[in-house]
Each structure stands twice: as C-alpha cells, then as structure tokens.
N, C-alpha and C positions, 0 to 999 in steps of 0.2 A: 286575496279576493275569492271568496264563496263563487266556484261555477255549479247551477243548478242544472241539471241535466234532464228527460224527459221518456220515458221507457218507449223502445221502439212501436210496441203498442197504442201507448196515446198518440204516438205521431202517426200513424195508421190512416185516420178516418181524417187527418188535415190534409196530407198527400191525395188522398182518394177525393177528398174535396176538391183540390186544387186541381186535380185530372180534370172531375166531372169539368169546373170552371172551365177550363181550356177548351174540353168538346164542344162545349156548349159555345165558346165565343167561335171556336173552330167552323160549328156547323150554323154557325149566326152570320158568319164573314160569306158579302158577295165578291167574291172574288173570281168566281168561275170555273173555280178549280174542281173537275169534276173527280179528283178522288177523295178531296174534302168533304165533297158533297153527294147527298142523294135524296130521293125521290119517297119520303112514307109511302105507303096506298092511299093516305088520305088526299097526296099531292103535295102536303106540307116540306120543306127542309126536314131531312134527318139530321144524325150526329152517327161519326162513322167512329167505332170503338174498337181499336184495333185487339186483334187474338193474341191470343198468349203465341209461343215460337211454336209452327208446325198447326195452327189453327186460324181461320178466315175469321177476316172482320166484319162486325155486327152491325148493322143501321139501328140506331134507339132514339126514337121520340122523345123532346125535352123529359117527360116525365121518366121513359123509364129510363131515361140516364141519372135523373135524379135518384131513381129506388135503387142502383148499384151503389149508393153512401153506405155505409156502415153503419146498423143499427146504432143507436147513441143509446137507447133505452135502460134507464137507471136498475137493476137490478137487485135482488133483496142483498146481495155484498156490498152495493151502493149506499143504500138505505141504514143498516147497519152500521156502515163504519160511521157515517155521517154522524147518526144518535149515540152511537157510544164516545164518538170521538171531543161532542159536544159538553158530555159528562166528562167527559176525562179532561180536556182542556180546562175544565171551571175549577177542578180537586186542583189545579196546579197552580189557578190564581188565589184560590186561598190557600193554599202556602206562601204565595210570593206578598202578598198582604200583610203576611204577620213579620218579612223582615224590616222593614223603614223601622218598628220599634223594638224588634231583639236581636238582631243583627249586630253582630262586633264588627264583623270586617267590613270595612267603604266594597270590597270587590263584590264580596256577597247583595251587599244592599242592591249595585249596580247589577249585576247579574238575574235579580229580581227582580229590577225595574224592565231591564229589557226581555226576560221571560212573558212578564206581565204585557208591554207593548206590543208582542207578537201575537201571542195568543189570543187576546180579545178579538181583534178584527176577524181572525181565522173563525173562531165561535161564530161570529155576526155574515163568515160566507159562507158556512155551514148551514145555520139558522135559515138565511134567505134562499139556498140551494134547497133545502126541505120544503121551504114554501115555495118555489115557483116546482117544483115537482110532485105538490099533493099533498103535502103539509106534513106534521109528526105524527097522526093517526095513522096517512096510508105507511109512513117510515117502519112504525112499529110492526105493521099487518106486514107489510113487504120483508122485514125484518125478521121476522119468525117468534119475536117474545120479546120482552121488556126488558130490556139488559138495567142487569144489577151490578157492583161495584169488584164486585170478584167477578164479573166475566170478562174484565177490562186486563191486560196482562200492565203488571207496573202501577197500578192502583195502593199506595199507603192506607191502611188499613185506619180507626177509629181510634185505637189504643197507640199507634206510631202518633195522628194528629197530634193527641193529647199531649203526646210526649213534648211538641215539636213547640206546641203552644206553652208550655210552659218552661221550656227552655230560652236560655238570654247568654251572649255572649260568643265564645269560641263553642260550647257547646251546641247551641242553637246553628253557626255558621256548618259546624260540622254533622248535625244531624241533617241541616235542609239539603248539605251537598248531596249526602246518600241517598237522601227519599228523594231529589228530584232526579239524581245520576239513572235510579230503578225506574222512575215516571218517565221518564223521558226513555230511555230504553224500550218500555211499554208501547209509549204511541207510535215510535217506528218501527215494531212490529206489528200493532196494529194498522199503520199505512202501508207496508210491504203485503199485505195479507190482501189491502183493497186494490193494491197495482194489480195484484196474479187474480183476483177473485170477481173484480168489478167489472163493470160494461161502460160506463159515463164518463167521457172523455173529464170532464169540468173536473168529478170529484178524483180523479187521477192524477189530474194537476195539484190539486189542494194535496193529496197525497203525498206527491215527490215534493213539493215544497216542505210539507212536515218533517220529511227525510232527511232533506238536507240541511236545513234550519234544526234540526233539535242531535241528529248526529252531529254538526260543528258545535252546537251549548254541550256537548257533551265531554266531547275533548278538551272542552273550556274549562267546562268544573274539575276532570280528572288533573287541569294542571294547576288549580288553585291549592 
C-alpha cells in the first residue's frame, strides 16, 4: 500500500490553524479561568498566546490571532508549476491514447489506462485551483512568461511523438515505457521544485500527491 506523506512545511499553516482554533475556543470558554482569560482595552475577552520559552504571553484580539496564520498566498512558483504542470499532464494523455490501439502488451494497455485515470482529474484541480485564484492570465503574469515545452524537464519532443505514433507492438510497448519513464521523472521534479519554491498549502498537496503517485508508475514501468 502507497503511504503518501506531506512535507513538514504544508503541515505548517494546518498546526498554526489548529493553534489559532484552540485560542480562540480557549479565550471564547467561560470558565473563569483568569489565566485563560483577559481583559482587551476595548473590555472585549482576549485570547492569551502563550511565548516561546524565556518570553511573556500575549493577549491578541480574535482578529489578530487570526493574522498569526501563515500567509497561504499563491506565489509566482505556485502559478507556474500549476500552468506548466497542466501542459505537461495533457503531452502524457496523448501518449496514453495512442496505446488501446498499438499496444502489444495487456500490461502496457493497463498501465495507460490507469496513467490516463489519474491524470485527468489532477489537470481539472489544477484548472479549478487557477481559477478560483485569478484564472490563467494572472498565472501566466505571476508566472514570469509563457512556458513552452522545453522549459518543462521530461517533455518528449515532436520527432520522439512521431516516432511513438507510428510505432505498433513490442516496439511501441517499449518506446512508450522510456518516453513515459523520462515524463514522469520530469513532473517529479517539477513538483519537488513547487514543495521548496511554493507558498499555497493546496498546490503543495497536488504536489506530493504527483510525487508519490508518478514515483510508484515509475518503479512499475522499470519492472515491466
């Protein structure tokens, strides 16, 4: 069984959440407890935030307990991977398209069925993660430039397609192993690049899911 794991970073901003959440019910609870509790200057309940070791604890009004959350704000590494990773995910479903009819081996076919079932959703929460964040213009602006198909690392070039496409059989079984062994290689390095680079908890997740999903198809193909 596939255990998918989470870089201590994305868990970051869920733990600081889960804090604020407790202050907050902490300094919402009547209880009477006067070190739970204190006094704003507006009179309101505080929320008492306790100091790092060797530093006094803080009274912070629901809000600014709220602004100690961890920026979540998507960044042009966000933006980026998100639009290159949407191109690169699509160069892998037409690959996996063309085996149901030149495909020799049942494992190959199967192995492009289930490349293809993965992928697409991922495309569609990429797609939707651009759009509730500003859509593919602001992606592109944030992004820096208009990524082309050589800026993508693992990208099969025009002249490999061609090949790929007119190949049938064990030939075709064994070219799609290598061009998808190198594609897939590609997009986990381009998801390792969005863990260290990025700021958006969301697109960090879609991230290590790529990681771990396209590093297990890969040990898959090397043992076909």
């Amino acid at each position: 069984m596939l255990i998918r794991t989470r870089s201590p970073r994305a868990l970051r901003p869920v733990v600081a959440a889960a804090a604020v959440v407790a202050l907050l019910a902490l300094g919402a609870c009547d209880s009477g407890d006067d070190a739970a509790k204190s006094e704003t200057k507006s009179g309101a309940t505080g929320i008492v935030a306790p100091g790092k070791p060797g530093e006094k604890s803080r009274t912070l009004s629901p809000e600014e307990a709220a602004k100690e959350l961890p920026d979540n704000t998507p960044n042009s590494a966000d933006f980026g991977y998100a639009t290159m990773m949407i191109t690169h995910h699509s160069q892998a479903l037409v690959m996996t398209d063309l085996a149901p009819d030149r495909a020799g081996s049942g494992q190959v076919k199967r192995l492009a069925e289930r490349i293809n079932a993965s992928q697409k959703p991922e495309i569609g929460a990429m797609e939707g993660w651009l759009k509730l964040n500003g859509g593919e213009e602001k992606a592109k602006k944030e992004g820096g430039h208009d990524h082309g198909a050589m800026d993508m690392p693992g990208m099969a070039t025009e002249a490999q397609l061609a090949k790929l496409r007119a190949a049938k059989g064990k030939a075709f079984d064994e070219l799609f192993i290598s061009l998808m062994i190198t594609h897939h290689q590609g997009a986990v390095t381009m998801a390792t690049d969005a863990l260290s680079a990025g700021n958006n908890v969301q697109l960090e997740e879609m991230a290590s899911d790529v990681i771990a999903q396209q590093t297990s198809e890969i040990n898959r193909m090397r043992s076909l």
